[in-house]
N, C-alpha and C positions, 0 to 999 in steps of 0.2 A: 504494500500500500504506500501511493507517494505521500511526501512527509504532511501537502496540507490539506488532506484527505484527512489522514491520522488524526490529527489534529482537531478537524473539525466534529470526527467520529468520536473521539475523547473528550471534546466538551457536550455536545449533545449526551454523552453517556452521565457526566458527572451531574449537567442540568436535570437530567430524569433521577437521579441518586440522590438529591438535595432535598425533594419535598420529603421523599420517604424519611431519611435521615431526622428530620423536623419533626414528622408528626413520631415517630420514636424516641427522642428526646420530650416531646411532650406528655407523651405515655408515661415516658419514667421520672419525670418529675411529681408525677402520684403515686407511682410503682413504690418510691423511695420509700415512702410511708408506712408501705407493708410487707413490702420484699424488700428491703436494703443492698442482701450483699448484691445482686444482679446487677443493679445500678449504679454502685460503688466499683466493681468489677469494670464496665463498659467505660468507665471515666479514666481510665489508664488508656484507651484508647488516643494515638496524639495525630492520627489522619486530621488535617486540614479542615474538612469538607465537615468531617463528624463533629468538630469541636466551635465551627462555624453554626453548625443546625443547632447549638445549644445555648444560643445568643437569645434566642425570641424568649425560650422559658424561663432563661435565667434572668431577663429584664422583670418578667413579670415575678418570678418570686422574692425580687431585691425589692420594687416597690412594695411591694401585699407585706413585706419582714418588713420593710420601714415601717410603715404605717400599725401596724401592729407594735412596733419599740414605740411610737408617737404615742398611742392610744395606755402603753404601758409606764409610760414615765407623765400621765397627768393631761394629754392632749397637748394641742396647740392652742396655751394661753392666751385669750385677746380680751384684756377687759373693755369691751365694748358693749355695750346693751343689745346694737346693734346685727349681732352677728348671731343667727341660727345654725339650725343642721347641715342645711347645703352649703354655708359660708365654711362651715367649721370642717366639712368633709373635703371641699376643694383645698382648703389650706391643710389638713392632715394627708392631702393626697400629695399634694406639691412638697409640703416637708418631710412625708415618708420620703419620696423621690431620691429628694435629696440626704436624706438621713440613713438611707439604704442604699444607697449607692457608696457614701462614704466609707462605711462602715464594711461592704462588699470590698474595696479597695484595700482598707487600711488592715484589717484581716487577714483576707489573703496575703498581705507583705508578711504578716507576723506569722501566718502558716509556713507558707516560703521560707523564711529567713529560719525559722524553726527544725525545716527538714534539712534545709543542707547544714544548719549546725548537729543534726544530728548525723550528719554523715551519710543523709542519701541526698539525690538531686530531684530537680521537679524545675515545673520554669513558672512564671506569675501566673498565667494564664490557668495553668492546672490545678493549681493552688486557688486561687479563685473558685471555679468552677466546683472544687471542692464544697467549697466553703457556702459558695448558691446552694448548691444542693440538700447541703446538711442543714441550710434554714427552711427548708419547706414544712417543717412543720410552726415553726414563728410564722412564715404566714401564712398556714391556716389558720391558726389561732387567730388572725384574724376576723373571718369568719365567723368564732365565740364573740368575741371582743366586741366588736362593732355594733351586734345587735342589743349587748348588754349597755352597751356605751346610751345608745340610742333611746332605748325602752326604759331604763334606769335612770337615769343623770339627763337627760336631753343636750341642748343650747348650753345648759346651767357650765355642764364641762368642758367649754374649750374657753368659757371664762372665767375659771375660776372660782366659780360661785357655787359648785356641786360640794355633799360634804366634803369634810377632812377625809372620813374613809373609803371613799371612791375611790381614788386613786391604790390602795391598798386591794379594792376587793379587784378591779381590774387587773391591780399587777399579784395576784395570787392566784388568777385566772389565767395569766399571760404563764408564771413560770414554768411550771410543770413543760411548758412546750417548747422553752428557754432550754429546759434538761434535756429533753428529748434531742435536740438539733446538738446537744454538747455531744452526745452518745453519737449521735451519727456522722461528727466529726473526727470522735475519735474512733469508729469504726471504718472510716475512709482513709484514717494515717496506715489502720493496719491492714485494710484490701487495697485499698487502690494504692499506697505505694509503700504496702510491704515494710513499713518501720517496724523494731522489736518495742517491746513495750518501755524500754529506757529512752528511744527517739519519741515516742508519743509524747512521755511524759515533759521531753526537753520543748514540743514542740507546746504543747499543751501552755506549759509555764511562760513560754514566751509571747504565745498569744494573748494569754490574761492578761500580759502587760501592757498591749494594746488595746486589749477591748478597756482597760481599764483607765486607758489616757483617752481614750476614744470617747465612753463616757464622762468621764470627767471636765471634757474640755470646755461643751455650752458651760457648766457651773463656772471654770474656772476666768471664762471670758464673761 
């Protein structure tokens, strides 16, 4: 076959591989939930095309985790009389956005920087992807959250003015699915790339240290 035959016959091929690849990564992004190792397993995979089809589902479970950490540390305060459920859900959506994305980032570096201090490799992108994946259940917890949010506390809660123990009963709601996504990250240190339980722990410890300037940093600005 001449070379731009080839050519054309290998993208035509990789175009019809791409949608499959998608709705498969969309599959497994609920899969994870109850089959794990399957899912953890396929994410060692570093094909191009495959790690590409994991971009749509991993955008949406960064926002749906953002917004869920929103809904779990108090809302989006506005003291405004002004501002209802639709106000307060369009700005929980744009600060998840952004509070799930960062968080997606700064993470994954601390997974990263965690395995090859533990003496395996990985690259940002893999680490990452990790790290989406083992939030899918933050945000489903969403899902809980939001209609508690809603039916419970209304408007009152993104200003401020729901009681003192709202914020408590939501984030006592949100953790358990805080734990759950810890498990399934450190069940992706030891399938998808094969750490012993001493690289976990080293990756583990360095991450906290992230998530925990990660947190702290709205307070401390």
């Amino acid at each position: 076959m001449k070379p731009a035959p080839a050519a054309d016959a290998a993208a035509d091929a990789r175009a019809r591989r791409t949608p499959g690849l998608g709705r498969a990564w969309w599959g497994r992004a609920l899969l994870v939930l109850w089959a794990p190792r399957s899912v953890l397993v396929a994410l060692r995979e570093t094909d191009e095309d495959d790690e590409v089809a994991r971009q749509e589902p991993i955008l949406a479970i960064v926002i749906l985790a953002g917004m869920a950490a929103i809904l779990m540390q108090g809302g989006t305060v506005v003291d405004d009389p002004s501002v209802d459920l639709l106000v307060g859900a369009v700005v929980t959506y744009v600060a998840g956005a952004v509070y799930g994305a960062a968080g997606y980032l700064v993470l994954g570096l601390g997974v990263q920087l965690g395995i090859r201090g533990a003496g395996a490799e990985t690259t940002f992108r893999r680490a990452r992807h990790l790290v989406a994946f083992s939030a899918v259940p933050i945000a489903a917890s969403f899902l809980l959250l939001a209609p508690v949010v809603t039916a419970g506390y209304g408007s009152s809660y993104f200003r401020g003015h729901a009681p003192d123990s709202s914020r408590a009963v939501v984030l006592s709601l949100g953790l358990p699915f805080v734990a759950w996504a810890a498990a399934l990250l450190v069940a992706g240190l030891r399938i998808t790339h094969r750490l012993p339980w001493v690289g976990v722990a080293t990756v583990a410890a360095l991450s906290a240290v992230f998530v925990a300037a990660f947190v702290m940093l709205p307070v401390l600005l």
